[in-house]
N, C-alpha and C positions, 0 to 999 in steps of 0.2 A: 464589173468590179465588185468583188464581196470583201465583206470585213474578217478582217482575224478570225480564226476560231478561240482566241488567246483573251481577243479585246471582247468576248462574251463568258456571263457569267455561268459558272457549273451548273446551278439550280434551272438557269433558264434554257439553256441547251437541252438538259433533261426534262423538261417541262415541254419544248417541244417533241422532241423524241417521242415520249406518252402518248400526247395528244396524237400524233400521226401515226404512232403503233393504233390508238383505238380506233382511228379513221382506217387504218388500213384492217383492222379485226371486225370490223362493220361491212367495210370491202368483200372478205370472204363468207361470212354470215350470210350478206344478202345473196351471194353468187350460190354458193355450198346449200345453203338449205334444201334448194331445189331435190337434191339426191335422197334426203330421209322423207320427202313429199309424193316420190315419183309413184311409189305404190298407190296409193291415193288419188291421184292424179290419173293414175292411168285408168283407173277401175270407172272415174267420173265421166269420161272423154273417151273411151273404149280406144283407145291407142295403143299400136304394137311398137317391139322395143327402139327399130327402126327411127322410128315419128318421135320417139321421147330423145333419142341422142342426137337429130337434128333439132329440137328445142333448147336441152340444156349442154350440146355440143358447139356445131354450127351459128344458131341461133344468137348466142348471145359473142363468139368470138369473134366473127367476122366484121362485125359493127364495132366492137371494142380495139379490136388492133387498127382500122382502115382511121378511125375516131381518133387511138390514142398518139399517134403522128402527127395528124397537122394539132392538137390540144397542144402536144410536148414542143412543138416549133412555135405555139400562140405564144406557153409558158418560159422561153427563153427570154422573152421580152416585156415577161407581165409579173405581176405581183403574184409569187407563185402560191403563198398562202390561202388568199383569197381564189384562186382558181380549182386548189383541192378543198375549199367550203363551199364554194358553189356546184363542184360536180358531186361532192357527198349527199349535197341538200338534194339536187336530181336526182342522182342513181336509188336514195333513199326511199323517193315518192314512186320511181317507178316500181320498184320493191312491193311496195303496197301496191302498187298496179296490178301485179301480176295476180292478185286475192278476189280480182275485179274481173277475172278470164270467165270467158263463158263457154270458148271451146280452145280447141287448139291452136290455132289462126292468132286470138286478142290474146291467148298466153306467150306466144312468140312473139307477139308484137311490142309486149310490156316486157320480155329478155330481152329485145332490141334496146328500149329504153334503157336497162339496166346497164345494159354494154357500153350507151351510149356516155352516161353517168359516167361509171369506172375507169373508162378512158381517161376522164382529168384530175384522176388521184394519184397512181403511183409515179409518174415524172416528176410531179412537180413535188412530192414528198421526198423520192430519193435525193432531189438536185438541192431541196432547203438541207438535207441532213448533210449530206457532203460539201456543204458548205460551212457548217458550224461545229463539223468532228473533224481532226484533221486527217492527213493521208492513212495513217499507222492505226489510227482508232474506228476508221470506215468500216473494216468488216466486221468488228462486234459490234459496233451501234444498228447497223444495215441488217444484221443478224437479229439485234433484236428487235426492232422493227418487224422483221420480218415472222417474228412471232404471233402479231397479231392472225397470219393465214392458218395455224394451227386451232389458235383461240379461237377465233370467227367460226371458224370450221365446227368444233364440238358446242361451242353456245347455239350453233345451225342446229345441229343432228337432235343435240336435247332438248333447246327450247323449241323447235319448230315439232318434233317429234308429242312433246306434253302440250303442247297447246291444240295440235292438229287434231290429236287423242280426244282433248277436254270441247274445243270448240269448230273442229273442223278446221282442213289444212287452207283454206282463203283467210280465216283468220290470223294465222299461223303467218303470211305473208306481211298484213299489218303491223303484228307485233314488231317483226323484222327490219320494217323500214322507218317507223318513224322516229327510234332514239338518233336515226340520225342528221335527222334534222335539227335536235336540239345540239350535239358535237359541232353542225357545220355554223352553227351559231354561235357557239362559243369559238372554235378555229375563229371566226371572220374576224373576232373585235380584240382577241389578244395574242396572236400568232403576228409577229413583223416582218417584213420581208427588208432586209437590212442592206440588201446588194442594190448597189450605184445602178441604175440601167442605162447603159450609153445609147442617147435619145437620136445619135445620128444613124445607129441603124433601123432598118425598118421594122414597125409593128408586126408585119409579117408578110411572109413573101414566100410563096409557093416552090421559088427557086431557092432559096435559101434554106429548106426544108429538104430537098432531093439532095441539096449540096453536103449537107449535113449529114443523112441517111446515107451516103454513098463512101463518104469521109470515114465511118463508122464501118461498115461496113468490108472497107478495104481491105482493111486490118484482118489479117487470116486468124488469129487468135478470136478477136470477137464474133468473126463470122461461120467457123466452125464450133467454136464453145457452144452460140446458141442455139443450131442447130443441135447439136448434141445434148443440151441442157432442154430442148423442146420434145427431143423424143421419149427422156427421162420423166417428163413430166407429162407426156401420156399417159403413167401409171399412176402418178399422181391425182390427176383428174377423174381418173376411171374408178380409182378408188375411194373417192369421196362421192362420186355423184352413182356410181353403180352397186358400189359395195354394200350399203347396205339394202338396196333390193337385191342384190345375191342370198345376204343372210336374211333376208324375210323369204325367201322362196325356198332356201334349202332347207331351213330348220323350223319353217314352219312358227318365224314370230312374228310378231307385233310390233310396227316402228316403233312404237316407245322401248320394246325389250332390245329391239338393237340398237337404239340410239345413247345405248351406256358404252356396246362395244364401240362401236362409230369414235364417241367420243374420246375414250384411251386411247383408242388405237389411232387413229387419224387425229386427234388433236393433242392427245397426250407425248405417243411419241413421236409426231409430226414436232412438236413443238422442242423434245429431246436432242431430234436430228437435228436441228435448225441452228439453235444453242450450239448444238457439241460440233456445227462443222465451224460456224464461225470462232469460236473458243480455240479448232487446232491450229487453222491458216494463221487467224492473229496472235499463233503460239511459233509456229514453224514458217511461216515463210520469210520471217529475213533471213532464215540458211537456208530456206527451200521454198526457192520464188514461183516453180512451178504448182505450188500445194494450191494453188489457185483454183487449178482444174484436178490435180490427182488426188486429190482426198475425195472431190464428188463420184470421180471416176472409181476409184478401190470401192466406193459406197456402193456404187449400182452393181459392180460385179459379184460383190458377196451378196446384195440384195435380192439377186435374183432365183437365185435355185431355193434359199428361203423361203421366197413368195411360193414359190411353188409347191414349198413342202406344205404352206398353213394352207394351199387351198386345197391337200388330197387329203387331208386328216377329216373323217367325219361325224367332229364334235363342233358345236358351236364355240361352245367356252375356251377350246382348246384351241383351236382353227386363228381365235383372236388372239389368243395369248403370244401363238406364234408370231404371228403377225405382226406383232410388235416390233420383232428385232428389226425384217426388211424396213420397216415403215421409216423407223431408226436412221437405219441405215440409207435410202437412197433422198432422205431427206439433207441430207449435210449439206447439198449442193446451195440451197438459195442463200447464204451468206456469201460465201465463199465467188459466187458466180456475182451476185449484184455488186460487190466490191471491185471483181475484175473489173466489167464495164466501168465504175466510178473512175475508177485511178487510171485506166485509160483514154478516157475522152478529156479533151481538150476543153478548156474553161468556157463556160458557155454553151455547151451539147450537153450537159449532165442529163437535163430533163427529157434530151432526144435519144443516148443513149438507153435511157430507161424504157426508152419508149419502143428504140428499135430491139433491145432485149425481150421484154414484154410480149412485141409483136410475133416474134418467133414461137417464143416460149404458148401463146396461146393459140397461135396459126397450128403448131405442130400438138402440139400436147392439148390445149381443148378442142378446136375446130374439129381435128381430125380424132384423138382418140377414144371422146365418147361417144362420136357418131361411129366410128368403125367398130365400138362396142358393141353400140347399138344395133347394127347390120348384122354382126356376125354373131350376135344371139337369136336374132329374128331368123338369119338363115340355117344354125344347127337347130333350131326348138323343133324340124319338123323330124329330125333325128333321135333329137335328146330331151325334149321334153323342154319347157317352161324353164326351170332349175338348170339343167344341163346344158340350154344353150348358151345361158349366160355366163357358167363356170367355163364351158371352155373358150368363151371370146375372153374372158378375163383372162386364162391363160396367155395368149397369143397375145396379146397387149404387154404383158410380162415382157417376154423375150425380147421387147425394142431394149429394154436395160443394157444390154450383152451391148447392141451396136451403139446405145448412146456413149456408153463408158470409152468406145474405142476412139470417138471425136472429139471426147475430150481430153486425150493423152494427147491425139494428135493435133489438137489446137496451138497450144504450148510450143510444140516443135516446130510449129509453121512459123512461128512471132519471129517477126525483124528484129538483125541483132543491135538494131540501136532499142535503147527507154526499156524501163522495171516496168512492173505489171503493177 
């Protein structure tokens, strides 16, 4: 049982919102840095591209989706506040772990920590927010929330990028993780978890977890969206953790000189997109209850041939600038989509729908798409050189946009014709 979102104060609703925007911009900081590090990193550990996207691919998703399931079934029954300051305060130290790698193996193993971490923030962050904004206010608050992944993202590429610069990229990792230890300290003592927990059900129960995954699941709407919202986010991933070693290899810069582009472009209008798709759904969809999935969907389709035009242009300055519109554009989806799962699940899954959204979203879109980056620059470089292989696995990651956009037209149409989205 939760309380009102009526019988809470405006000041304090937003007071959480903030705080779990910064926990969730700390989220992508620590995850995102990796990408402006990788040149550095690789030169340290003689690593080919193959080995670097099963680190920051593989590596860190597999532990974090298998983690963020049974976390998001702990957190149905636990004080959800306290569960995303304890997993910040972890994901934060392994963070700094990773500054402690000595080869590839203890850096992998300190991603795993991170994965492990990350797992018990965003359930338990979307299911307190959907709790205390009501149904009709979910996608712009969830929207902005979801701000933080842009922020994190450009605070990564620049501050990890001037520090890596000034004191070497291990330091660079430090920095990264320990502000947030102080957030998960502040979260623990004035964040409330204000929902009744009915103490007859169990703390947790491994069936009760399947039941709920499968509950979720059933629903053709959520379970074609995220698939389709997971292959969109293949390009998302690819181009924060790869992009900017593209623009260090093709133009010949310096991570600090790209981690200004990085940060426009991936944070700036990452965070444009993000905004402007939650702003049209919570503009249009009580006429147009599908704008759930077709405004992500219109996003990736014009996004695509875009991306393609900023990667043949060969200027840096220019190349970015393009850049901007797709970034814009196939960004709209993560309001729009984390509000669908909200107002779908059933009282009491909020934090497992997050979780089985999440799980897709990073099964398909990290797991897979910067390790397939990674393989299919490794395997053109003996064609195209160092630069060339990586520009055309970037391509080919692009073109998932075209079939993601198509599952999420077709999610919509598959929804039972009983209950609103």
């Amino acid at each position: 049982m939760t309380q009102q979102p009526e019988a809470l104060s405006k000041s304090y609703r937003w007071y959480v919102l903030v705080l779990l925007m910064l926990a969730y911009t700390l989220n992508f900081l620590d995850r995102q840095i990796m990408g402006i590090l990788l040149e550095p990193i690789r030169h340290e550990f003689h690593l080919e591209d193959w080995q670097l996207g099963v680190i920051v691919g593989v590596g860190f998703a597999l532990i974090y989706c298998t983690l963020s399931l049974f976390v998001a079934a702990f957190t149905e029954n636990a004080n959800r506040a306290r569960v995303v300051a304890v997993a910040l305060g972890f994901w934060s130290l392994m963070t700094a772990a990773c500054g402690l790698a000595w080869n590839a193996w203890s850096l992998l193993a300190a991603r795993f920590g991170v994965g492990l971490g990350e797992a018990g923030g965003s359930p338990g962050s979307q299911s307190l927010l959907s709790d205390i904004f009501a149904p009709h206010e979910r996608a712009r608050a969830l929207s902005l929330w979801g701000l933080g992944a842009p922020l994190g993202t450009a605070l990564g590429v620049i501050g990890g990028a001037w520090v890596a610069q000034e004191f070497g990229w291990r330091v660079a990792f430090y920095a990264a993780g320990l502000p947030g230890v102080v957030l998960a300290v502040i979260i623990f003592l004035t964040i409330k978890d204000r929902r009744v927990i009915d103490q007859s059900k169990p703390r947790f129960s491994l069936t009760q977890m399947i039941r709920l995954i499968v509950g979720i699941l059933k629903q053709p709407t959520l379970l074609v969206a995220s698939i389709g919202v997971g292959m969109g986010t293949m390009v998302s991933y690819c181009s924060v953790l790869w992009g900017p070693a593209y623009f260090i290899r093709q133009y010949d810069l310096s991570p600090l000189e790209v981690s200004w582009f990085a940060a426009i472009v991936l944070g700036g209008a990452t965070g444009v997109g993000t905004a402007l798709g939650g702003a049209l759904v919570h503009r249009f969809a009580p006429r147009w209850p599908s704008a759930y999935v077709d405004i992500p969907a219109i996003g990736y389709i014009l996004a695509a041939p875009l991306y393609w035009l900023a990667l043949s242009i060969n200027d840096a300055i220019l190349s970015a600038t393009v850049l901007l519109i797709p970034t814009i554009l196939y960004s709209m989806s993560s309001g729009p989509i984390f509000a669908l799962f909200q107002n779908k699940a059933p009282e009491g899954s909020r934090a497992m729908a997050t979780a089985v959204l999440f799980m897709m979203m990073n099964l398909i879109g990290l797991a897979i798409g910067p390790t397939l980056a990674g393989g299919l620059s490794s395997h053109f470089q003996a064609e195209l050189g160092l630069a060339g292989g990586l520009h055309r696995a970037l391509l080919v990651i692009v073109a998932f946009l075209i079939p993601a956009a198509g599952l999420l037209i077709l999610s919509w149409r598959l929804k039972p014709k009983t209950g609103d989205a």
